[in-house]
C-alpha positions, 0 to 999 in steps of 0.5 A, spaced: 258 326 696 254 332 695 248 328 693 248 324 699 249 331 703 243 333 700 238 327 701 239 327 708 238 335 709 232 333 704 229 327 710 231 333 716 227 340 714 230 346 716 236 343 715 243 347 713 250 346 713 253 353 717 261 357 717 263 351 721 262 345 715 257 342 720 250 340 718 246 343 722 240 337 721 235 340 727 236 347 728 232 347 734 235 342 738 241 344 735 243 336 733 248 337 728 254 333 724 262 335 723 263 335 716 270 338 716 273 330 716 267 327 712 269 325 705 265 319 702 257 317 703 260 311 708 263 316 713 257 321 713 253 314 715 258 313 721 256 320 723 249 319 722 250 313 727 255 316 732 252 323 733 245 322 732 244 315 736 244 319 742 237 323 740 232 318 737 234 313 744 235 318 749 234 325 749 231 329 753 229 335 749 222 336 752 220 337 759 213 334 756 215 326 756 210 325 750 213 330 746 221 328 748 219 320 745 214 323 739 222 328 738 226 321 738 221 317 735 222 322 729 229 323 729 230 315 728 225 315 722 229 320 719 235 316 721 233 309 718 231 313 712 237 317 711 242 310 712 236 305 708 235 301 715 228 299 719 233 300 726 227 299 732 228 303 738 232 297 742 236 296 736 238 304 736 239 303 744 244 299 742 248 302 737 248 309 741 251 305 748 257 301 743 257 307 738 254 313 740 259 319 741 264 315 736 266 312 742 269 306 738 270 308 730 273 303 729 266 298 730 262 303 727 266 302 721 266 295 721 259 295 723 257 300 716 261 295 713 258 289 714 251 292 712 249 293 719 250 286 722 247 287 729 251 282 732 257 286 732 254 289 737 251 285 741 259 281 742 
């Protein structure tokens, strides 16, 4: 489990896991994972796509919208590399509206599970 800790704190510079066990993975935007119930690689990932979906889909970080999509396009890059996906921006639009704030856990593990079967979703 600490190994894959620590690859993803290696795809997110500047990344840190604070008095609170949460991962801190962007500072300045405060985009952050609870670790208090992470336990395997498996339910970090259901974390990377619950918690961070939201950031590289639709945040509005930046008031400039060129610095907001180069942010998301970032954050999505990092993300793939971090699960061992190639997830397009729709793909991610679509995972942050059906799994998104872990609005439906349950999905997101059989999503994970299933090697990131995209017509799970799309049902």
């Amino acid at each position: 489990m600490t190994d894959y800790v620590f690859e993803v704190m290696r795809e997110f510079p500047g990344s840190f896991i604070n008095h609170n066990n949460e991962l801190i993975l962007i500072p300045k935007t405060n985009l952050y994972i609870c670790l208090r119930d992470v336990n395997t690689p498996t339910e970090l990932k259901y974390k990377l796509l619950e918690w961070c979906s939201r950031d590289c889909t639709c945040a509005l970080v930046y008031s400039q919208e060129w610095r907001t999509i180069r942010y998301q396009d970032d954050v999505l890059s990092k993300i793939n590399k971090c699960l061992g996906t190639n997830f397009t921006r729709e793909e991610m639009e679509l995972i942050y509206e059906r799994l998104g704030n872990s609005c439906n856990h349950k999905l997101t593990e059989r999503f994970v599970l299933s090697g990131y079967d995209m017509q799970l979703l799309k049902r």
